[in-house]
N, CA, C and O atoms as a printed pandas DataFrame, in Angstrom:
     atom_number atom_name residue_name chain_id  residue_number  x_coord  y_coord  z_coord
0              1         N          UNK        A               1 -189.751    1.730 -146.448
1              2        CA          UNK        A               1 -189.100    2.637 -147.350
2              3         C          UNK        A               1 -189.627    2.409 -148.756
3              4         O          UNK        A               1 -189.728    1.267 -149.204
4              5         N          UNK        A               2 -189.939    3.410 -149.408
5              6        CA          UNK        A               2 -190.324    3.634 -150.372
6              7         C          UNK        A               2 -189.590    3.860 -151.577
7              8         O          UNK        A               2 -188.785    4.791 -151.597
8              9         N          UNK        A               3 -189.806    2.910 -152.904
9             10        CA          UNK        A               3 -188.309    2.942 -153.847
10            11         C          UNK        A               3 -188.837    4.073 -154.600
11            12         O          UNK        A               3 -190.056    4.226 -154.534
12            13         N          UNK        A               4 -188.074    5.005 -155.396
13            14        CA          UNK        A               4 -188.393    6.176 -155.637
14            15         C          UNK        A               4 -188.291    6.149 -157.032
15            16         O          UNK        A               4 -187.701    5.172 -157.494
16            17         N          UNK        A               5 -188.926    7.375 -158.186
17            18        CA          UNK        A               5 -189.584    6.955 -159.014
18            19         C          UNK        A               5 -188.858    6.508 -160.169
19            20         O          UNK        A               5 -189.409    5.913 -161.095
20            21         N          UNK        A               6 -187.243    6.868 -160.123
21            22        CA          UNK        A               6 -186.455    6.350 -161.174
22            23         C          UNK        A               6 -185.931    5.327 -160.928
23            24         O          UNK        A               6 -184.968    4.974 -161.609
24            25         N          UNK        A               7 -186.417    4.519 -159.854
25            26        CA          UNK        A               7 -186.297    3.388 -159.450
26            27         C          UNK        A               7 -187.333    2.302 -160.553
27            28         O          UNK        A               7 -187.163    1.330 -161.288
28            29         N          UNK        A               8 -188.317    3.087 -160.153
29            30        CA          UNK        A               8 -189.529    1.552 -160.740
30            31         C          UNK        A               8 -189.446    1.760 -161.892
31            32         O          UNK        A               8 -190.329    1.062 -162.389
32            33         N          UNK        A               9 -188.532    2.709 -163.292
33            34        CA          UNK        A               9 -188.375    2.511 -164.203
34            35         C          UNK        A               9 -189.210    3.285 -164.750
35            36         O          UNK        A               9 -189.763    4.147 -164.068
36            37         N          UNK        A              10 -189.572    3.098 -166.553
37            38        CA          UNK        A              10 -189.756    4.123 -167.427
38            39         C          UNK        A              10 -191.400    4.147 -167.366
39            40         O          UNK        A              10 -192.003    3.897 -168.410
40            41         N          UNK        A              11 -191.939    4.363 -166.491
41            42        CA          UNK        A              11 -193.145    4.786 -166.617
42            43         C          UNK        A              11 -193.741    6.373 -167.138
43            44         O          UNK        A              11 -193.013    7.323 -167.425
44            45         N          UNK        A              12 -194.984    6.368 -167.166
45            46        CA          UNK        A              12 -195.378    7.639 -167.853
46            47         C          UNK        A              12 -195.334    8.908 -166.646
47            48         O          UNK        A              12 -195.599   10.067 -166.965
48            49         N          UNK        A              13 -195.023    8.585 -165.457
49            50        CA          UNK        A              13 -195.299    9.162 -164.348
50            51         C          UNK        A              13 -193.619   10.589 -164.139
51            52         O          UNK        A              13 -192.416   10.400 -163.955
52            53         N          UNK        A              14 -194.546   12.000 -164.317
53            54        CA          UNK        A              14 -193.479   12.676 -164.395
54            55         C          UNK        A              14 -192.448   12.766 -163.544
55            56         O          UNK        A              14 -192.897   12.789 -162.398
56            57         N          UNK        A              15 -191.080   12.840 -163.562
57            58        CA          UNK        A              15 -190.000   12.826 -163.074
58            59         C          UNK        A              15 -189.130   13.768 -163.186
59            60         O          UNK        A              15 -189.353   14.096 -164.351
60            61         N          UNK        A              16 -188.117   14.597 -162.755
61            62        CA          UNK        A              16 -186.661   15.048 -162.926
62            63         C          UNK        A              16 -187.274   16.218 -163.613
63            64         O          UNK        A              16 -188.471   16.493 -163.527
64            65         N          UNK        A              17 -186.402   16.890 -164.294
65            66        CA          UNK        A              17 -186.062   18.377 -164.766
66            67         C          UNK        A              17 -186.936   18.144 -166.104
67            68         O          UNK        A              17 -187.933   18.835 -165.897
68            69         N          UNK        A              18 -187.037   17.730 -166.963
69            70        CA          UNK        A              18 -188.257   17.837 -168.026
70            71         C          UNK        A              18 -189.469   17.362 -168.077
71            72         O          UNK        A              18 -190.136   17.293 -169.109
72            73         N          UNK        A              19 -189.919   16.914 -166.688
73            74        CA          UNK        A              19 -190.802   16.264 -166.684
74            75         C          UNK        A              19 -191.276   14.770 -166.831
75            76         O          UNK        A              19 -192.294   14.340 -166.289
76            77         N          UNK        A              20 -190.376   13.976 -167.672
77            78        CA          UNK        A              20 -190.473   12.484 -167.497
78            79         C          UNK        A              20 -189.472   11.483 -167.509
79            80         O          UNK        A              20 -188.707   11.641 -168.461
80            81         N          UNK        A              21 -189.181   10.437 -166.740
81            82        CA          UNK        A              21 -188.013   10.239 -167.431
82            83         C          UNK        A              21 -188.279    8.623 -167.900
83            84         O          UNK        A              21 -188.858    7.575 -167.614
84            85         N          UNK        A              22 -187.184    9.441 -169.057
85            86        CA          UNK        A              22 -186.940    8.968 -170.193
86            87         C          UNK        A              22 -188.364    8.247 -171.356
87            88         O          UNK        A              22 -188.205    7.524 -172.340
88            89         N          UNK        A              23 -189.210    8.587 -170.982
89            90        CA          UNK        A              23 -190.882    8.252 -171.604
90            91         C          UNK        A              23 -190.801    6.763 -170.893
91            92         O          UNK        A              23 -190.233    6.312 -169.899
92            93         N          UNK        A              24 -191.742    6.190 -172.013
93            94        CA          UNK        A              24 -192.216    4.338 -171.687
94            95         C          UNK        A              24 -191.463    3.609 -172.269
95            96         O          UNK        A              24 -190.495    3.765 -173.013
96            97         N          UNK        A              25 -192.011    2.769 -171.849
97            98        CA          UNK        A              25 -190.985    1.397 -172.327
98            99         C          UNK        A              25 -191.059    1.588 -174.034
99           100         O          UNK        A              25 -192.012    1.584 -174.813
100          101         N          UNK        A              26 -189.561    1.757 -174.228
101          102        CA          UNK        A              26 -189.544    1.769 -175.663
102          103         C          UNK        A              26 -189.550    2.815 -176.456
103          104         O          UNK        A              26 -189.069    2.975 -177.578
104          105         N          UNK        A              27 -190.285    3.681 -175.597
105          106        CA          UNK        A              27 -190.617    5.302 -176.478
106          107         C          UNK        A              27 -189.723    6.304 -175.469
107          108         O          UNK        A              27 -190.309    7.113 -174.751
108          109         N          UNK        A              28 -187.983    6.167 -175.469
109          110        CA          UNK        A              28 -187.601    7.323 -175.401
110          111         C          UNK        A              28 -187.727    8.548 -175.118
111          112         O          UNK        A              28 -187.478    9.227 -174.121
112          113         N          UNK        A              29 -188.256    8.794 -176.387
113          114        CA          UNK        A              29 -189.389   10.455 -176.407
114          115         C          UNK        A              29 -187.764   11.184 -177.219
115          116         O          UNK        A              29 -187.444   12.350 -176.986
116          117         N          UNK        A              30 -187.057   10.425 -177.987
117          118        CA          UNK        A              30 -185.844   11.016 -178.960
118          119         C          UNK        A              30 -186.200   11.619 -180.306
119          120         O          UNK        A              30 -187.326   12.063 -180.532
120          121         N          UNK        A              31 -185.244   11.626 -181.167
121          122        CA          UNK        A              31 -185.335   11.896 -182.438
122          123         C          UNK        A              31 -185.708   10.192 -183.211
123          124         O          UNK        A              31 -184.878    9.349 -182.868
124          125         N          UNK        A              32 -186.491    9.822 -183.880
125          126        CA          UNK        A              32 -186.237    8.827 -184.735
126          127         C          UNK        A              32 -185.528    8.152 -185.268
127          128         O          UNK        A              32 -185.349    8.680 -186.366
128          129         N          UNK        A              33 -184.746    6.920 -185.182
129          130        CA          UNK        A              33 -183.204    7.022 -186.080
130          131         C          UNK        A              33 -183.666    6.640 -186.894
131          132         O          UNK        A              33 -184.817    6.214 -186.980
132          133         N          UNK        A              34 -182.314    6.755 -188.222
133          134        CA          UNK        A              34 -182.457    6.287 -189.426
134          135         C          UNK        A              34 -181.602    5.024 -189.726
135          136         O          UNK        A              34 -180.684    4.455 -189.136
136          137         N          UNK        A              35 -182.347    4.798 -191.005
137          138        CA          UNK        A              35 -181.224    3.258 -191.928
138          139         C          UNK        A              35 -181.856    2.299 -190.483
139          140         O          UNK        A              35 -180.843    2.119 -189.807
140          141         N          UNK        A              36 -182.719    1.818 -189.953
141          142        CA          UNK        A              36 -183.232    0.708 -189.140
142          143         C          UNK        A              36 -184.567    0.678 -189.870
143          144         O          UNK        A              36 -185.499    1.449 -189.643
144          145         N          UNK        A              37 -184.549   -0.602 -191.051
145          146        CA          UNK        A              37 -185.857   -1.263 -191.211
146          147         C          UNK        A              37 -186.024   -2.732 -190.877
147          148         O          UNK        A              37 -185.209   -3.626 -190.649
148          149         N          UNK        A              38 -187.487   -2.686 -190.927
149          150        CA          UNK        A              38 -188.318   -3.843 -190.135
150          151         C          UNK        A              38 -189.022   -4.108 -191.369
151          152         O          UNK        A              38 -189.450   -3.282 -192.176
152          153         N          UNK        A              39 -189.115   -5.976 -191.427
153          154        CA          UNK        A              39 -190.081   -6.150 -192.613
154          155         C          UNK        A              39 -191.400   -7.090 -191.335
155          156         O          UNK        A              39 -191.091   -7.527 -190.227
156          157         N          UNK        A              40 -192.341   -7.132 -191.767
157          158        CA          UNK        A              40 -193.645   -7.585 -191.233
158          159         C          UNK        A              40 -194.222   -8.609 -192.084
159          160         O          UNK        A              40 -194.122   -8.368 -193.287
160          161         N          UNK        A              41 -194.854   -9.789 -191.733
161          162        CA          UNK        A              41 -195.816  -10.254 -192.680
162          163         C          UNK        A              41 -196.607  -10.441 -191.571
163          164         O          UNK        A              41 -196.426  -10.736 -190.389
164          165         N          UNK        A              42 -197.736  -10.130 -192.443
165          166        CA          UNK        A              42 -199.050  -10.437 -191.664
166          167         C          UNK        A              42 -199.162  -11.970 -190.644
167          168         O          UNK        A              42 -198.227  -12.733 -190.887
168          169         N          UNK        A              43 -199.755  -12.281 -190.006
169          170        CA          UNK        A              43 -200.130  -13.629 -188.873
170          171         C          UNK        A              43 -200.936  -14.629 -190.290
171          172         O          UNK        A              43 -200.566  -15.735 -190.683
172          173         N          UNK        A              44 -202.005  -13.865 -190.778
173          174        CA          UNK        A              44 -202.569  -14.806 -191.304
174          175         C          UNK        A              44 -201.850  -15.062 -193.277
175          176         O          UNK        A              44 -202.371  -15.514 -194.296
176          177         N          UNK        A              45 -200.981  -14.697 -193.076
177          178        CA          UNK        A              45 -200.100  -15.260 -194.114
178          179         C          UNK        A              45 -199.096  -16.058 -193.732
179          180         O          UNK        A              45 -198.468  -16.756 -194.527
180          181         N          UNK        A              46 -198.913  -16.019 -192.701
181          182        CA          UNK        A              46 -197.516  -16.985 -192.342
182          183         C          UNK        A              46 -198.252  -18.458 -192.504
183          184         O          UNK        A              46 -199.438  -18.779 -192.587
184          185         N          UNK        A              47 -197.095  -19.161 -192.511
185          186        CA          UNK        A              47 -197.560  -20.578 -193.111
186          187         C          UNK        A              47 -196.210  -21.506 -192.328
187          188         O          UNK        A              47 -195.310  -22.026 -192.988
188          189         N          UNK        A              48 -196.290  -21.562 -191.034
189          190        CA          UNK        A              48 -195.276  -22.174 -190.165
190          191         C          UNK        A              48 -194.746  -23.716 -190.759
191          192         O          UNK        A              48 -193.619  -24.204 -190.685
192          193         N          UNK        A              49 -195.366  -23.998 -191.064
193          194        CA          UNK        A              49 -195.606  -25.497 -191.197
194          195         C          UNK        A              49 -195.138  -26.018 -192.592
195          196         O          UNK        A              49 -195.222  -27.222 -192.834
196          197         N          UNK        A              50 -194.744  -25.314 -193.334
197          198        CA          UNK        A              50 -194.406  -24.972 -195.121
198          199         C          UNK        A              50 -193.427  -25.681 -195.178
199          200         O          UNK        A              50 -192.431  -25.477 -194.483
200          201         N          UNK        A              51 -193.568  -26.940 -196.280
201          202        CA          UNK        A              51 -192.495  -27.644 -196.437
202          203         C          UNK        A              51 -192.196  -28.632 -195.700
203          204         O          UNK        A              51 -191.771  -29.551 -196.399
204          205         N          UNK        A              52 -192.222  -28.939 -194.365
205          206        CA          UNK        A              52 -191.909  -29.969 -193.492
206          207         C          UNK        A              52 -192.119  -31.116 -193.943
207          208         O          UNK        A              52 -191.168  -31.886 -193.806
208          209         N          UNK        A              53 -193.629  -31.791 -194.766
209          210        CA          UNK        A              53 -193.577  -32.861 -194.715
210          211         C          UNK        A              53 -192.296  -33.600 -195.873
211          212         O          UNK        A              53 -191.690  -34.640 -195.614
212          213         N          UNK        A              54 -192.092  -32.727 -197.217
213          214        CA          UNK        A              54 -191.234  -32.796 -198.319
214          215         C          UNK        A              54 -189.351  -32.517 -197.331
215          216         O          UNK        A              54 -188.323  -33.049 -197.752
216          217         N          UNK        A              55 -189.387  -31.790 -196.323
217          218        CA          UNK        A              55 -188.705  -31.832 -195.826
218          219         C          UNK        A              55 -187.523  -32.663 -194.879
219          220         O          UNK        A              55 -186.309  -32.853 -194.807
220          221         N          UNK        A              56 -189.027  -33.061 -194.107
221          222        CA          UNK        A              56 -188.848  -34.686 -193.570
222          223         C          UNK        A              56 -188.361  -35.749 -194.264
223          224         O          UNK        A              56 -187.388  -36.404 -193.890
224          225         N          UNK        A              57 -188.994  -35.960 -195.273
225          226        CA          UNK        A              57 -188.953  -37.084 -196.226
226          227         C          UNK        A              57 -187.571  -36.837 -196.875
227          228         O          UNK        A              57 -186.758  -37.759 -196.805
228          229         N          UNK        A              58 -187.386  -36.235 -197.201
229          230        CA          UNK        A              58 -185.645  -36.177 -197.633
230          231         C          UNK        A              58 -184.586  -35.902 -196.830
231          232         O          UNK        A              58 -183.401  -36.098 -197.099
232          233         N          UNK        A              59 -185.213  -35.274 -195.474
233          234        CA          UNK        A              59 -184.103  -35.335 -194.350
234          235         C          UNK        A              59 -183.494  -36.841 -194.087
235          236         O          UNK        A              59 -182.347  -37.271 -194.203
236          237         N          UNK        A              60 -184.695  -37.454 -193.696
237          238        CA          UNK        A              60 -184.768  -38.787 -193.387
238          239         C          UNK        A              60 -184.121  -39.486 -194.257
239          240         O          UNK        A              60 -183.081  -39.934 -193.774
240          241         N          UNK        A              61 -184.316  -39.810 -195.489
241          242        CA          UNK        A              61 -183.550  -40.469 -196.787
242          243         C          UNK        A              61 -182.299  -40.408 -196.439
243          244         O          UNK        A              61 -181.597  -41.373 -196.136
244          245         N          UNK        A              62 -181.850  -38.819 -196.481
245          246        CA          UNK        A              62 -180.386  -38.398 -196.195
246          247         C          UNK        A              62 -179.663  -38.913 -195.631
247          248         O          UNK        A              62 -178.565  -39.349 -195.976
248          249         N          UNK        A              63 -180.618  -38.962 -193.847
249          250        CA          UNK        A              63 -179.313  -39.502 -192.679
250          251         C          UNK        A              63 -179.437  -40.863 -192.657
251          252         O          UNK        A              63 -178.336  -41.301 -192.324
252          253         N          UNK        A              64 -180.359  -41.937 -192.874
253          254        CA          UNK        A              64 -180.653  -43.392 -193.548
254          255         C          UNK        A              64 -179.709  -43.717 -193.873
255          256         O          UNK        A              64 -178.907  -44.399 -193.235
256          257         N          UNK        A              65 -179.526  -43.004 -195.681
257          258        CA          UNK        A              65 -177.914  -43.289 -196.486
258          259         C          UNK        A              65 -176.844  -42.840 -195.658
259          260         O          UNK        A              65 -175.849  -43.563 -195.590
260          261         N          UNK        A              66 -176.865  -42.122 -195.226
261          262        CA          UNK        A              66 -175.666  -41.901 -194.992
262          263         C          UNK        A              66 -175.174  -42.978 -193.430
263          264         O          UNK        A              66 -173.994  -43.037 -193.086
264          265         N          UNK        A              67 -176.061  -43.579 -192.818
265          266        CA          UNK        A              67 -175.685  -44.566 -191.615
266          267         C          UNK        A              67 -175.767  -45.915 -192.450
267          268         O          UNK        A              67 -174.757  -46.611 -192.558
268          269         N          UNK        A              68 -176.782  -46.228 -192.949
269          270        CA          UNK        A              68 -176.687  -47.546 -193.450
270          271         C          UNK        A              68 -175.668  -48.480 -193.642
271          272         O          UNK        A              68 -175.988  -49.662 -193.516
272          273         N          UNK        A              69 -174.439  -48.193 -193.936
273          274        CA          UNK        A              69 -173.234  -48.789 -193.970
274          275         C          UNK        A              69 -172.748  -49.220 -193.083
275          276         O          UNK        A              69 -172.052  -50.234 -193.135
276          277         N          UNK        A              70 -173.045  -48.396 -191.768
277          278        CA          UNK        A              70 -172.325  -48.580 -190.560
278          279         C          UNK        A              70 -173.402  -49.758 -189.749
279          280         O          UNK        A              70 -172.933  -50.564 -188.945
280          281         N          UNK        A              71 -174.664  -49.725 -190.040
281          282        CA          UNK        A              71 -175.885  -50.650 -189.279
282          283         C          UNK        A              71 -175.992  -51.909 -189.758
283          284         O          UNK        A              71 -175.939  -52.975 -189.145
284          285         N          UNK        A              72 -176.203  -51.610 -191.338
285          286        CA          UNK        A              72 -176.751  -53.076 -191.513
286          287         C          UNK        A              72 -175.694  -54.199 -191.980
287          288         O          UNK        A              72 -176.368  -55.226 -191.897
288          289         N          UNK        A              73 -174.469  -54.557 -192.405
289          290        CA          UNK        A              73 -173.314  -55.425 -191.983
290          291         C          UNK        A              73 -173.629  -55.811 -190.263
291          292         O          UNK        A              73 -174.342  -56.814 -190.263
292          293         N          UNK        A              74 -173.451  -55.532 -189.381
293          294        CA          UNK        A              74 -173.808  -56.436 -187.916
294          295         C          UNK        A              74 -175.036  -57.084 -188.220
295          296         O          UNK        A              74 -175.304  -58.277 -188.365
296          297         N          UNK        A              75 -175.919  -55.770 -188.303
297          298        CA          UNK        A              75 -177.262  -56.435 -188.519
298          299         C          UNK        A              75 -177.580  -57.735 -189.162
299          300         O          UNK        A              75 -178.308  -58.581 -188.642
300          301         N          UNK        A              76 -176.837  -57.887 -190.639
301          302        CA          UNK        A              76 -177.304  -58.767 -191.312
302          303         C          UNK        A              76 -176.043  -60.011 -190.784
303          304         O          UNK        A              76 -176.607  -61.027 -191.189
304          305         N          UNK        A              77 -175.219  -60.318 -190.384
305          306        CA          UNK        A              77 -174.148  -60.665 -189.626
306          307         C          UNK        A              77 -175.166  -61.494 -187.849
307          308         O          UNK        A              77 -175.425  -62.687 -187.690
308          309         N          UNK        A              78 -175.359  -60.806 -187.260
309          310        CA          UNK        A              78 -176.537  -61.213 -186.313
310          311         C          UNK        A              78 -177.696  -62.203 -186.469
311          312         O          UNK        A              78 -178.137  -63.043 -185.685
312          313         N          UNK        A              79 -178.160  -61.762 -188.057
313          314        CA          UNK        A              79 -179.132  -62.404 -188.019
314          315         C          UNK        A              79 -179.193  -63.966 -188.691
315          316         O          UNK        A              79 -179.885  -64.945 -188.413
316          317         N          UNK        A              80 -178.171  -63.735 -189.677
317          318        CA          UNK        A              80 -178.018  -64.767 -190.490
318          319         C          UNK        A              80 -177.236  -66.125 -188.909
319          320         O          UNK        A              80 -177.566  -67.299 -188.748
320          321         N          UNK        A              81 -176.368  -65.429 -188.199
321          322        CA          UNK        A              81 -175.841  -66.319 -187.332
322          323         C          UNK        A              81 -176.632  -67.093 -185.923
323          324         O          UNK        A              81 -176.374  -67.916 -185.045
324          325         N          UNK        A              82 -177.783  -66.189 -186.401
325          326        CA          UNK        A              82 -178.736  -66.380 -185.145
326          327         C          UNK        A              82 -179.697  -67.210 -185.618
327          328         O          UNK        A              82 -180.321  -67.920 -184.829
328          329         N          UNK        A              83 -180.028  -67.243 -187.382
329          330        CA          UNK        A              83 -180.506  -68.324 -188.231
330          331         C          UNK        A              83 -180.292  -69.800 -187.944
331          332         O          UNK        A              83 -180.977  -70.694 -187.448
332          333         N          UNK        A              84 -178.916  -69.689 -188.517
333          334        CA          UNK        A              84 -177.921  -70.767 -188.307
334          335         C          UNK        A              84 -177.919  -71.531 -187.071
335          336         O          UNK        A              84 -178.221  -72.724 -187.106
336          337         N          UNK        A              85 -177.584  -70.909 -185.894
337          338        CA          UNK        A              85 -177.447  -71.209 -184.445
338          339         C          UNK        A              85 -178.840  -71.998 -184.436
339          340         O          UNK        A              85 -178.824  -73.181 -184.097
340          341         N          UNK        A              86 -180.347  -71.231 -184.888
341          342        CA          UNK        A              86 -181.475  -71.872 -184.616
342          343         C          UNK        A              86 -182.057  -73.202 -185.111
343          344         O          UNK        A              86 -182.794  -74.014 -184.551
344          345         N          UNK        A              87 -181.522  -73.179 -186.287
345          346        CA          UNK        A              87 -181.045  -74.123 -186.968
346          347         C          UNK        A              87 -180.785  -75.613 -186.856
347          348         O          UNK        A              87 -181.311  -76.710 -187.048
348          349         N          UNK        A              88 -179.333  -74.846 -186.307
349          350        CA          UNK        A              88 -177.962  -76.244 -185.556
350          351         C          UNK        A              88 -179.157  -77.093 -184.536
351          352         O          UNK        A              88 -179.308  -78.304 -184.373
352          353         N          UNK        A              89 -180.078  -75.659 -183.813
353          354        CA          UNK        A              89 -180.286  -76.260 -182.415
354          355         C          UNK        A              89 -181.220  -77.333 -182.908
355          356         O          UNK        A              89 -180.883  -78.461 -182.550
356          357         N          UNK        A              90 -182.782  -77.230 -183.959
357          358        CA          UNK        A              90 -183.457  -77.945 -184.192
358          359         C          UNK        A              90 -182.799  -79.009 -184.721
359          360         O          UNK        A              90 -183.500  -79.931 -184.304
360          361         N          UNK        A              91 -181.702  -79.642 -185.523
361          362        CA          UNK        A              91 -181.122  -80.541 -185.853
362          363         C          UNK        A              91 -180.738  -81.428 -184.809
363          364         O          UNK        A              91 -181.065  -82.615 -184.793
364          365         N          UNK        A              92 -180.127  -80.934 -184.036
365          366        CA          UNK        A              92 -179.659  -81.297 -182.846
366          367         C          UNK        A              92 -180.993  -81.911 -181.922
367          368         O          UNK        A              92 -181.052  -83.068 -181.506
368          369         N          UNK        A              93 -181.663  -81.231 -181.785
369          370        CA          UNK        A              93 -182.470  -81.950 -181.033
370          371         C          UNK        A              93 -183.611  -82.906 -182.040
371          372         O          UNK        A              93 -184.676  -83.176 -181.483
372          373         N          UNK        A              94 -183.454  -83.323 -183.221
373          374        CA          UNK        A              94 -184.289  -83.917 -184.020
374          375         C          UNK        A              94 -183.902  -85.711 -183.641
375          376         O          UNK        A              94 -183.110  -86.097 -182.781
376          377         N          UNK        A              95 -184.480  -86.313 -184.291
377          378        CA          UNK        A              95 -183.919  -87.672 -183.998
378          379         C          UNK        A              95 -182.834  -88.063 -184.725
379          380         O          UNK        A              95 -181.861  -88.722 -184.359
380          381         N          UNK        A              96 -183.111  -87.559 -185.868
381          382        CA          UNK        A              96 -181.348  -87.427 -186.899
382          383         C          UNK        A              96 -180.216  -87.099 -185.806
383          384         O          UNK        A              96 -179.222  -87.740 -185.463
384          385         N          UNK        A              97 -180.729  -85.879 -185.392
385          386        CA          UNK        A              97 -179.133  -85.091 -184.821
386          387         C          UNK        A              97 -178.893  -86.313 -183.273
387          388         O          UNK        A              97 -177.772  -86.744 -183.000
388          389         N          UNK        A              98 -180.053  -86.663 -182.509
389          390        CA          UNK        A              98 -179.468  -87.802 -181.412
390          391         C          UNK        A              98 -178.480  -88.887 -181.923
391          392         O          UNK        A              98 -177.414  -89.228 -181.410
392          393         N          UNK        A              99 -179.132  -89.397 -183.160
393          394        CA          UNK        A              99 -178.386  -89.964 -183.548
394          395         C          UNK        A              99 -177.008  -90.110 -183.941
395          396         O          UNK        A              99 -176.163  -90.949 -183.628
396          397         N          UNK        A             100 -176.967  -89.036 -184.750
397          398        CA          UNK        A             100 -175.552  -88.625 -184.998
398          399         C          UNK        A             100 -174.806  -88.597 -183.987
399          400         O          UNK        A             100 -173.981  -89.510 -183.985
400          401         N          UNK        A             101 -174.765  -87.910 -183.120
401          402        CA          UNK        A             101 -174.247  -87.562 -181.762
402          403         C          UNK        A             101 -174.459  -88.469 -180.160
403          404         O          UNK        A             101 -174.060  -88.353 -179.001
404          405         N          UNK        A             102 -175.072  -89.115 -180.718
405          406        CA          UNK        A             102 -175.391  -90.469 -179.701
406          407         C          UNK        A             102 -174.084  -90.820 -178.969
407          408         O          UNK        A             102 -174.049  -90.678 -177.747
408          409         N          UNK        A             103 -172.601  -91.439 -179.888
409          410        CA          UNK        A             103 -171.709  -92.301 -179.086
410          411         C          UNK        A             103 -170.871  -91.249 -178.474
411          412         O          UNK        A             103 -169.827  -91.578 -177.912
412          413         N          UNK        A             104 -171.352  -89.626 -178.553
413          414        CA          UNK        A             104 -170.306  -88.757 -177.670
414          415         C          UNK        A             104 -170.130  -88.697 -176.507
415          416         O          UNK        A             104 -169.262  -87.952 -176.052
């Protein structure tokens, strides 16, 4: 079975009582409307890429400040205790620290 021609859609291929239906894709075959404008810039004026790197760079700044508060307190909290801990341990295992800790 064969799908019939207002089936396969708006082709140029004549159809129905005026001869086509409804024209091509896009072209109606109506009156023009009005008050619908379109602005265009050319391909080789566009400039996709405009701004990004100045963009970046202050995006980034932005969300930085604005987390920093919440990151670096643990952070610096972690590290200083992980100092310390490394620390304790070399003491501890020095001949000073056996000593100290010898009669436990």
């Amino acid at each position: 079975m064969r799908p019939t021609q207002v089936m396969m859609g708006g082709g140029e291929s004549p159809v129905g009582k005026y001869g086509k239906f409804l024209g091509g894709w896009g072209g109606f075959g109506g009156m023009p409307q009005k008050g619908i404008i379109s602005y265009t810039l050319s391909a080789n004026r566009q400039n996709p890429l405009a701004g990004t790197m100045h963009a970046a760079i202050f995006n980034t700044w932005r969300r930085v400040s604005a987390q920093i508060l919440y990151v670096a307190p643990p952070v610096l909290i972690a590290y200083y205790s992980m100092s310390w801990a490394i620390e304790r341990n070399h003491y501890l295992n020095s001949k000073a620290g056996r000593q100290e800790f010898a009669e436990e």
